[in-house]
Rosetta silent file (secondary structure, phi, psi, omega in degrees, C-alpha in Angstrom):
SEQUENCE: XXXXXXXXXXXXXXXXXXXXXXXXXXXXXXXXXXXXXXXXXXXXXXXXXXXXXXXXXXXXXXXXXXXXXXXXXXXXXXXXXXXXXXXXXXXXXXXXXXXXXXXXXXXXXXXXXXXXXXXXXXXXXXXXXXXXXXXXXXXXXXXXXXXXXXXXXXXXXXXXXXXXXXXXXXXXXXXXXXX
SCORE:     score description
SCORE:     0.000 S_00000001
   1 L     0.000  141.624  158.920   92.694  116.842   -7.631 S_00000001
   2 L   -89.711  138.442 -167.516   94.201  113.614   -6.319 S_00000001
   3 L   -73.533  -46.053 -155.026   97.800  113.131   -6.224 S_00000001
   4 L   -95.668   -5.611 -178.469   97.249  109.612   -5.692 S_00000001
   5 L   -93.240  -25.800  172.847   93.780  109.127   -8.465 S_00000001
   6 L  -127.124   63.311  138.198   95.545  109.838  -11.220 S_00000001
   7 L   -58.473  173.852  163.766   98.618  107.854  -11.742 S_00000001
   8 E  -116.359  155.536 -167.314   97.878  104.849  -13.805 S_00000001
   9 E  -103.251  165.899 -177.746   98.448  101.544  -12.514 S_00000001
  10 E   -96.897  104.716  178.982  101.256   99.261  -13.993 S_00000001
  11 L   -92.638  124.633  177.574   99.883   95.776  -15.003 S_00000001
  12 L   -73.862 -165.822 -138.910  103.091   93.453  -14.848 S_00000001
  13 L  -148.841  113.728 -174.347  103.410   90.491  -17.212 S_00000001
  14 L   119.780  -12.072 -176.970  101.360   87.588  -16.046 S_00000001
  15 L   -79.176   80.038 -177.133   98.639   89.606  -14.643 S_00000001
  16 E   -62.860  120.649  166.559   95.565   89.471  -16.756 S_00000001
  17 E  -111.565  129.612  153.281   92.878   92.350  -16.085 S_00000001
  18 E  -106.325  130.151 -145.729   89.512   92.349  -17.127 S_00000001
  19 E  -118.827  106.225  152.461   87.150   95.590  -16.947 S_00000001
  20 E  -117.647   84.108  174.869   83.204   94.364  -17.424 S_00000001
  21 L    63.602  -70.974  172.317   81.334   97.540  -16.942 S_00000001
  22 L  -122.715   -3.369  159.121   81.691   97.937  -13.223 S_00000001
  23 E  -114.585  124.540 -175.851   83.340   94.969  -12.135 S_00000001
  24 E   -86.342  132.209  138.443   87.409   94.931  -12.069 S_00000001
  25 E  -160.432  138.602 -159.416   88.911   91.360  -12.001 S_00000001
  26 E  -111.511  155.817 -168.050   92.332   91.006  -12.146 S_00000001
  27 E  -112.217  109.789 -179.591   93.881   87.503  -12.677 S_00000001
  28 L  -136.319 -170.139  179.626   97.512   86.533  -11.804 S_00000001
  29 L   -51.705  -41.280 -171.493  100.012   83.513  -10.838 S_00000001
  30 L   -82.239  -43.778 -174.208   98.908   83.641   -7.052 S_00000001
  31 L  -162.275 -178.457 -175.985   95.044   84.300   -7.278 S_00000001
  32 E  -123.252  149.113 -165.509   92.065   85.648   -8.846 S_00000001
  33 E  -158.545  115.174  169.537   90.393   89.028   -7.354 S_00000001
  34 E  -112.692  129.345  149.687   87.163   90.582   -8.127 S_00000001
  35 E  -142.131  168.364  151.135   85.632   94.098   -6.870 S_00000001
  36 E   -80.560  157.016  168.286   83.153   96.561   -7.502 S_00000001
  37 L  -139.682  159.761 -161.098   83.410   99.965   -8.098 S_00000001
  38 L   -83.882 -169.154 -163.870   80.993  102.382   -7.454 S_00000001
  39 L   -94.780    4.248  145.273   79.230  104.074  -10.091 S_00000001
  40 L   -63.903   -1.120 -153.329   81.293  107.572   -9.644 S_00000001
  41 E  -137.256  123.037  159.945   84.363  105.821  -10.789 S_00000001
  42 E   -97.221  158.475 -168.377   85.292  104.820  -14.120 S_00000001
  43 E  -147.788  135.942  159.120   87.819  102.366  -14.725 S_00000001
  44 E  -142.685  175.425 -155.179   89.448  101.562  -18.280 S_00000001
  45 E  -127.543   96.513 -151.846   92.428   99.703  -19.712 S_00000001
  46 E  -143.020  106.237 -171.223   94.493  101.811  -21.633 S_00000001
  47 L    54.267  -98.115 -174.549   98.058   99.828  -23.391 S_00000001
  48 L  -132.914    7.978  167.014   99.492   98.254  -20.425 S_00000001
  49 E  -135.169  168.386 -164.017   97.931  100.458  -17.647 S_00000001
  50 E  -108.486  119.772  166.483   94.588  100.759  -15.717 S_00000001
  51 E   -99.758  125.155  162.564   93.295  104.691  -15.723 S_00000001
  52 E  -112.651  128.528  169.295   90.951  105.713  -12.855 S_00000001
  53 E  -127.175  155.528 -164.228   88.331  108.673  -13.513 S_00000001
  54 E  -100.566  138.894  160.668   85.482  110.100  -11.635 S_00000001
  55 L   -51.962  -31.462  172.377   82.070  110.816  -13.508 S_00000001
  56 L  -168.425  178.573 -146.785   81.485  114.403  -12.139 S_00000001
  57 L   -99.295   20.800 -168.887   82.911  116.521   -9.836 S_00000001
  58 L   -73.784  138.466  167.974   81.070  115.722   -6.577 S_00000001
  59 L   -66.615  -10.269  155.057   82.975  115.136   -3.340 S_00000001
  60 L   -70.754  -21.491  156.732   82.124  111.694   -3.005 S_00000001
  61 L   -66.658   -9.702 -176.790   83.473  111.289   -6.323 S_00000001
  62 L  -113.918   -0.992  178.362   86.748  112.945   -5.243 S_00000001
  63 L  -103.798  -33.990 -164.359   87.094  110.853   -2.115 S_00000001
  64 H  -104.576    8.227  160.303   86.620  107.659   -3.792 S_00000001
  65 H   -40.127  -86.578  176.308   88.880  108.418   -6.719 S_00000001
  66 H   -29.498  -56.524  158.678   92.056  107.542   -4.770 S_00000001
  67 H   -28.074  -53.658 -176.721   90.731  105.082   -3.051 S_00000001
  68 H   -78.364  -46.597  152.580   89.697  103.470   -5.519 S_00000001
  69 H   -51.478  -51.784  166.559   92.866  103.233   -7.663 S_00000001
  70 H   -22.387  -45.571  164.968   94.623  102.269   -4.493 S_00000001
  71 H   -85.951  -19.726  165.608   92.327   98.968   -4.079 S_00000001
  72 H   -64.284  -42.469 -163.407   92.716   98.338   -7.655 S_00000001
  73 L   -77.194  -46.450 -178.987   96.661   98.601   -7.434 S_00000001
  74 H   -76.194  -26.999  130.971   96.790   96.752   -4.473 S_00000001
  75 H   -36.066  -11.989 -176.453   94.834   93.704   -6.021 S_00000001
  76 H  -100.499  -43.544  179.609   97.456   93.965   -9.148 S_00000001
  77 H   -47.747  -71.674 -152.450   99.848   93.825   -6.260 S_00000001
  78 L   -62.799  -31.917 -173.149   98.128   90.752   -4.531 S_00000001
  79 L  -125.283   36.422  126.553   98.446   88.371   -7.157 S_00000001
  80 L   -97.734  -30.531  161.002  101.797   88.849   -8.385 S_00000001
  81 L   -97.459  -43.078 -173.582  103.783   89.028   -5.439 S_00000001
  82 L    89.638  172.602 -168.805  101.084   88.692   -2.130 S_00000001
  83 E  -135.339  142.213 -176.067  100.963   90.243    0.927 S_00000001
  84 E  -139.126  142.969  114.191  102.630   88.960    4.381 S_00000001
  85 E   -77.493  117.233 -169.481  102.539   90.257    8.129 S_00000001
  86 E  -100.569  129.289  156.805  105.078   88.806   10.485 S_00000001
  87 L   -79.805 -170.573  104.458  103.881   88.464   14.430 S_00000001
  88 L  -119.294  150.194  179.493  105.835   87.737   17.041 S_00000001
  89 E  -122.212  136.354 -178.674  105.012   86.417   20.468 S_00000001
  90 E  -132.131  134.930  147.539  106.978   87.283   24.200 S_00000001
  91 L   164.185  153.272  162.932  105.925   85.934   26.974 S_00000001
  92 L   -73.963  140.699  156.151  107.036   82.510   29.070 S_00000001
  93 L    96.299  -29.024 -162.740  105.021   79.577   28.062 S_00000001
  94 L  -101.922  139.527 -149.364  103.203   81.199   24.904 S_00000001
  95 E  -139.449  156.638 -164.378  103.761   79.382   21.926 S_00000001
  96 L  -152.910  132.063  174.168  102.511   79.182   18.316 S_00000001
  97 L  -141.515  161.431  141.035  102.174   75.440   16.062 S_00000001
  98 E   -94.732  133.097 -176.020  100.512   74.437   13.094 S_00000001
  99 E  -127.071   85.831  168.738   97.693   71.794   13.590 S_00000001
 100 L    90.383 -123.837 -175.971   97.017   70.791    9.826 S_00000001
 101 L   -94.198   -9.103 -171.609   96.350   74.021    8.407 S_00000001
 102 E   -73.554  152.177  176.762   94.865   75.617   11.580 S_00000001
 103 E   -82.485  145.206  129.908   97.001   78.086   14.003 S_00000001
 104 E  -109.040   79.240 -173.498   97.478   76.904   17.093 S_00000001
 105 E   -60.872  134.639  157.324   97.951   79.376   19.926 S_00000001
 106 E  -136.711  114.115  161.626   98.754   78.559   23.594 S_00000001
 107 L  -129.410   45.479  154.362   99.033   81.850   25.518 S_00000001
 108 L   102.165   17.219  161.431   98.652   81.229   28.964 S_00000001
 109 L  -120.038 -160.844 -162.909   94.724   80.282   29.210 S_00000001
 110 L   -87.011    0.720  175.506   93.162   76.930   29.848 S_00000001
 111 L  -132.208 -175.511  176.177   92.650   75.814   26.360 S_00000001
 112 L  -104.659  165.044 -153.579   94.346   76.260   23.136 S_00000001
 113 E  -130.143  117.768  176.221   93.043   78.910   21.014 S_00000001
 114 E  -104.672  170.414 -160.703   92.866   77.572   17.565 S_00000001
 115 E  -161.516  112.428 -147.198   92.209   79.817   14.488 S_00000001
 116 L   -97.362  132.386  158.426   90.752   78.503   10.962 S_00000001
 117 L   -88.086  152.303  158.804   92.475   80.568    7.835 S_00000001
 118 L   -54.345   99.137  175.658   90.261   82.379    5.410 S_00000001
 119 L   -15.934  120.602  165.740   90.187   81.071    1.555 S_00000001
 120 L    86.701   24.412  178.654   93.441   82.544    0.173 S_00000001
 121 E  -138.861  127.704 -176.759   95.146   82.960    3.654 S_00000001
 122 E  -109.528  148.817  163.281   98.230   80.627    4.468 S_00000001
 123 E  -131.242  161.217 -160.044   99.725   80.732    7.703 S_00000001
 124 L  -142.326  166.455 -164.212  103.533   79.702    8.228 S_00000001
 125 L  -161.333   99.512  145.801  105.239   79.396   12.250 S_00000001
 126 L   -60.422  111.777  168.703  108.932   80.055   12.702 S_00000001
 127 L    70.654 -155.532 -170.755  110.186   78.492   15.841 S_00000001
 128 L  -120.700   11.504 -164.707  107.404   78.802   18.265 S_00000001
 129 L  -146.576   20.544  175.199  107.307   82.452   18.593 S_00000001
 130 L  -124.140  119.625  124.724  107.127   83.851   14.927 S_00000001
 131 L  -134.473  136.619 -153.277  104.159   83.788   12.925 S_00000001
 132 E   -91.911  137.437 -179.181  103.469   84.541    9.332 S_00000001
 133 E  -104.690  116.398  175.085  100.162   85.729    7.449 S_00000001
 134 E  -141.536  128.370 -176.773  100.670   85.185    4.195 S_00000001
 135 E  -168.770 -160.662 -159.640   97.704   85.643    0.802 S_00000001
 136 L  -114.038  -22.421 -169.932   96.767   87.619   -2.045 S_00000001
 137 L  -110.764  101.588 -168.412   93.990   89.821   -0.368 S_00000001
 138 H   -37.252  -56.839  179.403   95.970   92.634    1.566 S_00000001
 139 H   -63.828  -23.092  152.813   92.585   93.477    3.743 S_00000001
 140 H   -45.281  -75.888 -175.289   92.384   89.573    4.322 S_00000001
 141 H   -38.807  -60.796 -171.946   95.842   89.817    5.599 S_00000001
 142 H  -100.085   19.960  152.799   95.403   92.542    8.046 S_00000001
 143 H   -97.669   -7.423 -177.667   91.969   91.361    9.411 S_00000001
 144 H   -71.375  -70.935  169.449   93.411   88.132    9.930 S_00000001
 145 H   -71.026  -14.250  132.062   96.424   89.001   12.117 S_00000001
 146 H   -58.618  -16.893 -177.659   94.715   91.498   13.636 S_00000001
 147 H   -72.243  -37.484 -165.297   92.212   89.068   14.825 S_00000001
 148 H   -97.500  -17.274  137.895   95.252   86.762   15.842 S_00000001
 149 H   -49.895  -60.627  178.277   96.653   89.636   17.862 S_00000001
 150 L   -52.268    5.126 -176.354   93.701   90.192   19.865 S_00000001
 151 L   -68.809  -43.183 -159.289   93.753   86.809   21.222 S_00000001
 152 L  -157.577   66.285  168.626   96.519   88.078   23.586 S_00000001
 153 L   -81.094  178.277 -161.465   97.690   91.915   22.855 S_00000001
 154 L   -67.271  153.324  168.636  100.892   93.405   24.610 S_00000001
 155 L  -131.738  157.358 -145.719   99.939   94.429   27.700 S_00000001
 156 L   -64.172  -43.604 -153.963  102.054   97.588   29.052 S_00000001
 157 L   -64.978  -46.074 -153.629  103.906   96.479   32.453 S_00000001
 158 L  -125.564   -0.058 -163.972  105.941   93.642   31.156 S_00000001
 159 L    62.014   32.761  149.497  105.155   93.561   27.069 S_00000001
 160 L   -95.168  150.278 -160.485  104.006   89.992   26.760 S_00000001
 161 E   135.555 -155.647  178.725  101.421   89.049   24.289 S_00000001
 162 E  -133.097  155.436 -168.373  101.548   88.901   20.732 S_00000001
 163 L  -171.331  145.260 -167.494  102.448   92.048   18.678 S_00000001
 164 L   -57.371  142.628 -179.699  103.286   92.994   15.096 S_00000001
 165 L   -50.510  135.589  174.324  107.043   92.445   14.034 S_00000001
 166 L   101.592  -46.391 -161.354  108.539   96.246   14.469 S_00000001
 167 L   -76.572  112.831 -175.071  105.700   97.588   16.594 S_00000001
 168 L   -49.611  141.898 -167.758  106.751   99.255   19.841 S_00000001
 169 L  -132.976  130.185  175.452  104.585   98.497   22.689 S_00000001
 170 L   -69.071  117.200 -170.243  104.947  101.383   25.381 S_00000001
 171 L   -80.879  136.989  140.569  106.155   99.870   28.839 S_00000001
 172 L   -94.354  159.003  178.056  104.632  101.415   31.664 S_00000001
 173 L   -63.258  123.051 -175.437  106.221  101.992   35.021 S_00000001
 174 L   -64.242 -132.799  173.758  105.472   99.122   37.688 S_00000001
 175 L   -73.371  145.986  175.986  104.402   99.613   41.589 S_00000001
 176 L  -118.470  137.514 -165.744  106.584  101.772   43.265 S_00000001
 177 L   -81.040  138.128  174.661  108.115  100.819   46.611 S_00000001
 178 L   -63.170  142.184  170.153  107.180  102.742   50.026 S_00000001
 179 L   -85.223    0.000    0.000  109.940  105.384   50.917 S_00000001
């Protein structure tokens, strides 16, 4: 059984969810969000919460149980509150702007490395070395800023690059001096 398939989720007050046979879309203040679900998974609307149940007992039906309430929950999630990932950038010279709505990176190559948001993805730039991912679609969110990390990830010797707020980047040791 999953620990995690059968809670029910808690729709908060402003969210509107609609269930039409196999497509969930839930409606709130920030956005609108549609998925599918496959056709192991049942999904119904029961008082004020969303129940997920599997159609038979198969293990693909028992893997995407959880799952499946998870991406549901997290979409209930998305558009009442949103989802954010804070960056940060070390390094001399590299820098972070806004150019209209576009990111604007300069980390140390010969052009600037601009970066177009996704429908439903805002980006916000503390200072010149902070920047924020901010939208409705969590997996939006973290393919986004992963994308804008890979422009320039930490690299071990001195830690410069750009890297998630919180995330430890392991320093290696440099050259070692003749004895």
């Amino acid at each position: 059984m999953s620990k995690i398939g059968k809670k029910p989720i808690a729709i908060p007050a402003g969210v509107e969810v609609t269930i039409s046979g196999q497509t969930v879309t839930v409606k709130g203040p920030k956005a609108t969000l549609t998925r599918e679900v496959h056709s192991k998974i049942a999904v119904a609307k029961q008082d004020n919460d969303i129940v997920i149940t599997k159609n038979d007992d198969s293990r693909q039906a028992q893997q995407l149980w959880g799952l499946t309430r998870t991406l549901i929950s997290n979409m209930v999630e998305g558009v009442s509150k949103g989802f954010e990932k804070t960056l940060e950038i070390q390094g001399v010279g590299y820098r972070a702007n806004l150019d209209g709505v576009k990111l604007n990176l300069s980390m140390g190559y010969s052009h600037p490395v601009l970066i177009d948001p996704p429908a439903g993805i805002v980006f916000a730039v503390e200072g010149t070395t902070k920047v924020i991912v901010r939208g409705s679609d969590k997996q939006a969110v973290g393919d986004i800023s992963s994308n804008i990390r890979a422009v320039r990830p930490p690299e071990p010797y001195k830690g410069k690059g750009i890297r998630y707020a919180g995330e430890k980047v392991r320093r290696k040791a440099g050259k070692s001096g003749k004895k």
